[in-house]
C-alpha positions as CSV (number, residue, x, y, z in Angstrom):
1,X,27.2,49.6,-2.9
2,X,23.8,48.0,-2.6
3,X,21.3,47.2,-5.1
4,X,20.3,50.4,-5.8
5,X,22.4,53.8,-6.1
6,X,19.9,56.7,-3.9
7,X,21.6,59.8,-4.9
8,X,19.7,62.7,-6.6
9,X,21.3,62.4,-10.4
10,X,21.3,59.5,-13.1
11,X,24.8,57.5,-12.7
12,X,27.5,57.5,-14.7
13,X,27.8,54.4,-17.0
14,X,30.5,53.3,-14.9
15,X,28.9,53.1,-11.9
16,X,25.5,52.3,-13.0
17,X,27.5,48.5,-14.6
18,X,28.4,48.0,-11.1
19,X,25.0,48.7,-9.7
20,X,23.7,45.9,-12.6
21,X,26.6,43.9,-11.6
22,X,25.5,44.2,-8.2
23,X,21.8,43.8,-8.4
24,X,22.6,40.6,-10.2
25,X,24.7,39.5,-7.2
26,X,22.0,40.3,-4.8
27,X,19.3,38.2,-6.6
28,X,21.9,34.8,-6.2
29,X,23.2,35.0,-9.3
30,X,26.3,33.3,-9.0
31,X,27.5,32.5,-12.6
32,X,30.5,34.2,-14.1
33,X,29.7,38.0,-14.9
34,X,32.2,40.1,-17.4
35,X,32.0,44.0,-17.5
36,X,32.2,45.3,-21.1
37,X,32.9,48.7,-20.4
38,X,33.8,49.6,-24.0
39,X,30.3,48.2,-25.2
40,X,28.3,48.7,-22.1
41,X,27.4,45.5,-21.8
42,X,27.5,42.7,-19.1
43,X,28.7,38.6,-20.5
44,X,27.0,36.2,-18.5
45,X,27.9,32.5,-17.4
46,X,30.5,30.7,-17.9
47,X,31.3,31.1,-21.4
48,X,30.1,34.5,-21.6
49,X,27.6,33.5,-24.3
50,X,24.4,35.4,-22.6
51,X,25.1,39.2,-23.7
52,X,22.9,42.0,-22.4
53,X,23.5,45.2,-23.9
54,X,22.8,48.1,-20.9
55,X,21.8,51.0,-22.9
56,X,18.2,50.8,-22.9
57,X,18.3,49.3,-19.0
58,X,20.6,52.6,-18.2
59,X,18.0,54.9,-20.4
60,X,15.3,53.1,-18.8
61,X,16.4,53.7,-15.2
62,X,17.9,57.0,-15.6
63,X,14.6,58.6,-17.1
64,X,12.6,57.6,-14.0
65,X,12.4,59.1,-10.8
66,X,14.4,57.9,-7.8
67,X,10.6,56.1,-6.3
68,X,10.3,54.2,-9.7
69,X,14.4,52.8,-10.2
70,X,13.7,49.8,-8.1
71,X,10.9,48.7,-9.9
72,X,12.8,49.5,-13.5
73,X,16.2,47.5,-11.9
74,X,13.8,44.7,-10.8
75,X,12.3,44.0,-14.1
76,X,15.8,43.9,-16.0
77,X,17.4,41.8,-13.3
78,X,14.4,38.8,-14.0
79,X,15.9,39.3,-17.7
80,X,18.9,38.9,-16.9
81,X,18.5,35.9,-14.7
82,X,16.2,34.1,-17.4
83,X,16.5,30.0,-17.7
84,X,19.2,28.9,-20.2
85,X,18.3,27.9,-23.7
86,X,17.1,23.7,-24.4
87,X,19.7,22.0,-26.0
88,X,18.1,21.1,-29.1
89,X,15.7,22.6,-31.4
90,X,13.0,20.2,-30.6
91,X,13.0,21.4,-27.0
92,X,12.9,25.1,-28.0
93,X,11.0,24.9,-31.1
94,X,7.3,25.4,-28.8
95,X,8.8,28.7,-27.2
96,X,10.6,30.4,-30.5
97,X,8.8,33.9,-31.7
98,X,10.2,36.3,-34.5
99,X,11.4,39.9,-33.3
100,X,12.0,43.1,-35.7
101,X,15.0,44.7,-34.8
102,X,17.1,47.8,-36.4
103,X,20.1,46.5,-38.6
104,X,22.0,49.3,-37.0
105,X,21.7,47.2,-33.6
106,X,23.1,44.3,-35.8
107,X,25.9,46.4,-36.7
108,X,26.6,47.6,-33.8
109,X,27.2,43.9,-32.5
110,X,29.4,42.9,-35.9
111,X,31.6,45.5,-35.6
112,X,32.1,45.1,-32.3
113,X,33.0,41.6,-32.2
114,X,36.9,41.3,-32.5
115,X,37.6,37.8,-31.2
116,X,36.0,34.4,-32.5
117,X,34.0,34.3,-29.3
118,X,32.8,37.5,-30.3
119,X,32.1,36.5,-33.6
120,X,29.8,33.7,-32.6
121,X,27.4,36.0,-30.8
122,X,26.6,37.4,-33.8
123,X,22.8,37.4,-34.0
124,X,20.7,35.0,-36.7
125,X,19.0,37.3,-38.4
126,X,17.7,38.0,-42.0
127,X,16.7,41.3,-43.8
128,X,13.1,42.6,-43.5
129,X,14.1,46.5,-45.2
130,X,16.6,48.4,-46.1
131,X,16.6,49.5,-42.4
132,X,14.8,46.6,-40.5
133,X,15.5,42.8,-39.9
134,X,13.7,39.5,-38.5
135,X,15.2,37.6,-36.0
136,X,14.2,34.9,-33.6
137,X,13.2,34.9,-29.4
138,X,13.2,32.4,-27.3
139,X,10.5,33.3,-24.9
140,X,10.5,33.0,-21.4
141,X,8.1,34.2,-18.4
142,X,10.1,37.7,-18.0
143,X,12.8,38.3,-21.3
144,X,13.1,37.0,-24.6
145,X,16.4,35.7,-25.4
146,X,17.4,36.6,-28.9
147,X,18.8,33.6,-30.6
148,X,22.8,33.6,-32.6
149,X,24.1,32.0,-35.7
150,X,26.2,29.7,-34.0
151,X,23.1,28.5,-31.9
152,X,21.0,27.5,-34.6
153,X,24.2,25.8,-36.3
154,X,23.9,24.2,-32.7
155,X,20.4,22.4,-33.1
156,X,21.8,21.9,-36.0
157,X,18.6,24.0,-37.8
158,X,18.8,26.5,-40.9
159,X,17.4,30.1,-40.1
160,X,14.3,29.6,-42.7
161,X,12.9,26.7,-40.8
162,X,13.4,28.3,-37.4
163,X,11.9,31.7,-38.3
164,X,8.8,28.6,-39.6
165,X,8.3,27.8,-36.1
166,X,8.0,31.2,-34.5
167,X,5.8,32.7,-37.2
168,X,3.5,29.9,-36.3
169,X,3.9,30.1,-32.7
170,X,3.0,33.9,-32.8
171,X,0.4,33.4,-35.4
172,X,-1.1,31.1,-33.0
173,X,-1.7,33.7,-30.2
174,X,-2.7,36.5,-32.7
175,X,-5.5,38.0,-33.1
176,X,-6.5,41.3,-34.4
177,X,-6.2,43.9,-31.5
178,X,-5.9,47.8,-32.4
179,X,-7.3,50.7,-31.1
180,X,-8.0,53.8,-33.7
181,X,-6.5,56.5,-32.2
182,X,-6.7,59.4,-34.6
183,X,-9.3,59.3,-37.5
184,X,-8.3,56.6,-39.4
185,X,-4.7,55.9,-38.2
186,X,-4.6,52.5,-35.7
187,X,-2.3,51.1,-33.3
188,X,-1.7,47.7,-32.1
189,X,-2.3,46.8,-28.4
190,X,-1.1,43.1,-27.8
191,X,1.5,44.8,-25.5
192,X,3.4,41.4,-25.4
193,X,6.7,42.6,-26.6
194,X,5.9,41.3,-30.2
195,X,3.6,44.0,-31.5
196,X,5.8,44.9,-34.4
197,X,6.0,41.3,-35.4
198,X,2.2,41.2,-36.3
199,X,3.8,43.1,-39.5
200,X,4.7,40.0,-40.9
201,X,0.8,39.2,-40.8
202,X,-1.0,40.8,-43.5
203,X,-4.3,39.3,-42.9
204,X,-4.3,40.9,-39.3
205,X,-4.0,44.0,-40.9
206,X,-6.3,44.0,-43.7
207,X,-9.1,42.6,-41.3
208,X,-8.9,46.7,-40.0
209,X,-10.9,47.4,-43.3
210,X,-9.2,50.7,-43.7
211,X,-11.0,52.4,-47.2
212,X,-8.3,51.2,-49.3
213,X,-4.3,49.4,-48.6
214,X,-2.7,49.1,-45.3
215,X,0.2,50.8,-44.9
216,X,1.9,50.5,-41.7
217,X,5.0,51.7,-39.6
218,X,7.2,50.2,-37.0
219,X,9.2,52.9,-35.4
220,X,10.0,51.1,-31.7
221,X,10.1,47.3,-31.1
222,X,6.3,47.7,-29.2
223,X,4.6,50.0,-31.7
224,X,2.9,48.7,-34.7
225,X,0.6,51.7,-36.7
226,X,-1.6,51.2,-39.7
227,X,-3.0,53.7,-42.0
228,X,-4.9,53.6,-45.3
229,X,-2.8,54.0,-48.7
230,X,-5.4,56.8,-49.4
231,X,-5.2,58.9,-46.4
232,X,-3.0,61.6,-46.7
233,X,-4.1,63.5,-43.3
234,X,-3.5,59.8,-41.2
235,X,-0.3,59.3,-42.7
236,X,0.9,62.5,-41.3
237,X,-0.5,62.0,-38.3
238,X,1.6,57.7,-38.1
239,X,4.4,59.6,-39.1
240,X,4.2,62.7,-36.5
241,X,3.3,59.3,-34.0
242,X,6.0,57.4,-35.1
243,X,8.7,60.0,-34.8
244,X,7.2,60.7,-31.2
245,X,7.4,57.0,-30.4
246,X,11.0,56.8,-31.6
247,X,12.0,60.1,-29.6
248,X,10.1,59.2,-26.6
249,X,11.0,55.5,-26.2
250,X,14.1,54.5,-28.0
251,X,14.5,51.2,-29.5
252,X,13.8,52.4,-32.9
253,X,13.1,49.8,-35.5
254,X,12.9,51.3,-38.6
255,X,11.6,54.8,-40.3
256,X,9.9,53.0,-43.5
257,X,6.2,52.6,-44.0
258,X,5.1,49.4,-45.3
259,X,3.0,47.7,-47.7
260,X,2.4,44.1,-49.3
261,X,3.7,42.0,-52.1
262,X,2.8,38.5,-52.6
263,X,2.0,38.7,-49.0
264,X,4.7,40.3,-47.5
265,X,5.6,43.3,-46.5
266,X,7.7,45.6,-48.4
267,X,9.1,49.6,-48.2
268,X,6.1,51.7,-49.4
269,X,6.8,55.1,-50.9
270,X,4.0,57.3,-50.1
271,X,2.1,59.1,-53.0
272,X,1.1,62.4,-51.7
273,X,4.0,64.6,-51.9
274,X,3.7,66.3,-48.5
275,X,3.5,62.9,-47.0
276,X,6.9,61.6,-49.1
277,X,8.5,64.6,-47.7
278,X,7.7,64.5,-44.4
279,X,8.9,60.5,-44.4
280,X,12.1,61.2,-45.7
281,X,13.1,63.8,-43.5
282,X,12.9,61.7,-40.9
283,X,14.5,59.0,-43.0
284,X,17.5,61.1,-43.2
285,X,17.6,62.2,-39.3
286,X,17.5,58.3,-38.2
287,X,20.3,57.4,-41.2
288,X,22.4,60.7,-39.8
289,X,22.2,58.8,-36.7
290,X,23.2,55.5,-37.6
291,X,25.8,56.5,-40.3
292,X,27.3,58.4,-37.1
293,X,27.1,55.2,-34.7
294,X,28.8,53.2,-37.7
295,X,31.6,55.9,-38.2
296,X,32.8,55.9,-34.9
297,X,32.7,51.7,-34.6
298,X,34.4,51.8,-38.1
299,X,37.1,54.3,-37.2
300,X,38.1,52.0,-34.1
301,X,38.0,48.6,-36.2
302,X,39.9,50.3,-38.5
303,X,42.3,51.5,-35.8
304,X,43.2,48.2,-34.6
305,X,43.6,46.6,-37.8
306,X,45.9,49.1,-39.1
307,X,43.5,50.3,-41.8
308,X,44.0,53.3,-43.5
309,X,40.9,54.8,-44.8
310,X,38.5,58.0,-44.4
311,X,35.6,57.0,-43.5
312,X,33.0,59.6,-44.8
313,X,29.9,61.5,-42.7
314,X,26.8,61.3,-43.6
315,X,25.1,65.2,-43.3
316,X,21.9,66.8,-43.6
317,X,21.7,70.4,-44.9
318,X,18.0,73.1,-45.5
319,X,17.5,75.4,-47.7
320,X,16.7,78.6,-46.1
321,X,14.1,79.7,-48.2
322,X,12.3,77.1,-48.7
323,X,13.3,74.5,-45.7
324,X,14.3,71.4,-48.2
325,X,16.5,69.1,-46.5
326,X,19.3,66.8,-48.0
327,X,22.0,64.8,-47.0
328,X,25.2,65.0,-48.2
329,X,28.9,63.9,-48.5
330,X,32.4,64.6,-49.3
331,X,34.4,62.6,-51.6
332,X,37.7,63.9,-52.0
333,X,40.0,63.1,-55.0
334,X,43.2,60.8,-54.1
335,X,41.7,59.7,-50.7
336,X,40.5,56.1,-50.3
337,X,37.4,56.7,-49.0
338,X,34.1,54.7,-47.4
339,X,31.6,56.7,-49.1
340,X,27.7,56.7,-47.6
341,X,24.4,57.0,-49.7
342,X,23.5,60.6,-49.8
343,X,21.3,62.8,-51.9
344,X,24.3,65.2,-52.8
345,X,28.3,64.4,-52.7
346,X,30.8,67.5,-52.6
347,X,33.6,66.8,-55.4
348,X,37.2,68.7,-53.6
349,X,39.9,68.1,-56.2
350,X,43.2,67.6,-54.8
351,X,44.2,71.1,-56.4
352,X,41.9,72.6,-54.4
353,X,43.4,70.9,-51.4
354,X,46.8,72.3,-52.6
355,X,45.8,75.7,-52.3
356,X,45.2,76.6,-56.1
357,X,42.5,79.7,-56.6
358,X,38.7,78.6,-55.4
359,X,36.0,79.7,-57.2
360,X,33.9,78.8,-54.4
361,X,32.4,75.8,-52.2
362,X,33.0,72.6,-53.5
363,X,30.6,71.4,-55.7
364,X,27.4,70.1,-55.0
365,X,26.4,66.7,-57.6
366,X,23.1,64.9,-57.3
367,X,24.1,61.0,-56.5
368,X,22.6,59.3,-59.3
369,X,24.5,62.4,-61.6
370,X,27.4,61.4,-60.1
371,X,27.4,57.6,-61.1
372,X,26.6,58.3,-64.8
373,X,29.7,60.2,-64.7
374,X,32.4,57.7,-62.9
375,X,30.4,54.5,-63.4
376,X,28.8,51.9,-60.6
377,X,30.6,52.3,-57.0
378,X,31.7,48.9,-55.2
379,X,29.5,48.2,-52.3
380,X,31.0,47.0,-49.1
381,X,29.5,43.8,-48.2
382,X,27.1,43.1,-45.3
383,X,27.2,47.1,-44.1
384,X,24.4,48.8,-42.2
385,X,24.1,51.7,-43.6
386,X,25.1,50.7,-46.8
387,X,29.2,52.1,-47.3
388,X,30.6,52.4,-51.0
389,X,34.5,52.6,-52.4
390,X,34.1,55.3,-54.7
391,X,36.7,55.4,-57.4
392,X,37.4,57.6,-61.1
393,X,37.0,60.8,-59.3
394,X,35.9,63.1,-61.8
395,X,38.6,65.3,-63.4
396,X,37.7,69.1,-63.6
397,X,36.0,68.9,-67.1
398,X,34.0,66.5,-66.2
399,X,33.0,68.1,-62.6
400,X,32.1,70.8,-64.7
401,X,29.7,69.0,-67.1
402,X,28.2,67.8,-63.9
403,X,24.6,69.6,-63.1
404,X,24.9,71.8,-59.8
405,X,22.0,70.2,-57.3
406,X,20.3,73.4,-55.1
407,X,17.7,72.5,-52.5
């Protein structure tokens, strides 16, 4: 197989590794290359420690005609083949800039690593939001190379006064550049790969002079909007925007909007009511999503450590009548159980389980209702979406004091 598969259909993830793998080959590469097959991902050189993750490079080249592959292939391969990091912090420190990334891709990479060597590509990264988190590129003429734990343990640097040295790198090639695409709703055009990390800038977006507070969204690693606090009509349009963004180009970021505090930025729950709705809607679709992606990692960790425990879906239901959306989950009683977040839990008693007369569906308790009840759950550590160990599962007078939730 050459560099490039002509047929008239998108390959199957199988082949299209070998067609990377090949690529690769055809360009000279002739460092070390490992198939991950389970992960979709390629290890590169010697000691495996370059990872690139070939889902977006297999969405990429898949959604594209046959005419426009070698051109997508071409561009991923120069990633791929980028320079190998400096040795030292003081080499690197000139070309280090901060990303935004999804915790859910952070996840993904925790959960998968199941060997020490694994473990120390874990990325350095801190929280930006409950859904988002900062983490440091270094920058080369065609890819940013995303930088790990165990390489700023390396240059022997903590992650506070590496993250120092990008902000001010990008802050030095930043100026304000937006173009107002609706009536007041903007959106950044740097087109540099670091859009979204201009967020950490408030000045660059206060200098907009929107009629009251920025508020901005980053729902894709190369799509920074901005809005004014005050402008219900533009903050459905960034949402509508965002949600296109995040359908259209993958690479979701996060589903928040944004604000400032002390000069940084911050979840911002909308005021207008219609506008809080519409956000969390979409809230809930992306945290279906990545509940889902964390179930199934879970279940296989789980697996091979000989765990025994349900781990819990995270579900949206609608009202009917009046199209209300919520998400929900089922905790039942005598089963250790990874709970997720949700708006509504259904209580199943282990009489009901047994076959005893139902009076109906299980019941439907708000979450907060639900603690006062049984007391604070214990939170797993360091899971994206957050994951709880429920325990003092109501008994059946106490389900019944419990307030029925309706949409």
């Amino acid at each position: 197989m050459g560099i490039f598969d002509w047929f008239t259909g998108p390959p199957s993830p199988e082949k299209f590794s070998t067609i990377a793998v090949n690529g690769l080959r055809a360009q000279g590469y002739a460092h070390p290359i490992e198939v991950d097959q389970a992960q979709f991902r390629l290890l590169i050189g010697a000691d495996g420690k370059q990872i690139f993750n070939l889902t977006n490079f297999y969405r990429d080249y898949c959604r594209v005609g046959r005419a426009e592959r070698p051109q997508v292939m071409q561009a991923y391969l120069k990633s791929m083949m980028a320079e190998e990091l400096p040795s030292s912090f003081a080499a690197a420190k000139a070309r280090l800039l901060p990303v935004l990334r999804s915790r859910s891709m952070i996840e993904y990479v925790a959960l998968s690593a199941t060997t020490d060597a694994d473990a120390a590509r874990l990325p350095a990264a801190q929280p930006l939001s409950a859904d988002a988190a900062i983490m440091l590129a270094f920058d080369t003429e065609h890819a940013m190379m995303t930088l790990t734990a165990a390489t700023l343990a390396g240059w022997d640097v903590g992650f506070a006064d590496a993250l120092a040295a990008a902000s001010d790198n990008l802050r030095d090639r930043t100026v304000s550049c937006f173009d107002q695409i609706a009536p007041g709703l903007f959106l950044g055009t740097w087109n540099d790969s670091y859009d979204t990390s201009r967020l950490l800038f408030p000045d660059v977006l206060y200098q907009l002079g929107v009629a009251g507070e920025p508020v901005a969204m980053i729902p894709t690693r190369n799509r920074l909007l901005v809005a004014s606090a005050n402008d219900r009509d533009a903050q459905l349009a960034m949402i509508a925007l965002a949600r296109q963004f995040a359908d259209e180009e993958g690479r979701q970021v996060s589903a928040l909007m944004y604000h400032y505090q002390q000069g940084r930025p911050v979840e911002y729950l909308p005021v207008y009511p219609d506008v809080l709705a519409r956000l969390s809607d979409w809230r809930r679709k992306i945290l279906a999503e990545d509940y889902a992606g964390q179930k199934d990692m879970l279940a296989k960790a789980h697996a091979q450590a000989g765990v025994d425990v349900f781990v819990a879906s995270f579900q949206v239901i609608a009202s009917a009548e009046s199209g209300r959306e919520a998400s929900f989950s089922v905790w039942t009683e005598d089963v250790d159980t990874l709970l997720p977040e949700t708006d509504l839990v259904a209580l199943v008693s282990t009489a009901e389980l047994d076959g005893e007369k139902r009076t109906g569906p299980p019941k439907l308790v708000a979450w907060n209702d639900l603690l006062e009840a049984t007391g604070p759950f214990a939170r797993e550590a360091d899971r994206y979406p957050v994951r709880y160990r429920p325990v003092n599962f109501p008994d059946k007078a106490a389900r019944e004091a419990l307030p029925a939730t309706e949409l």
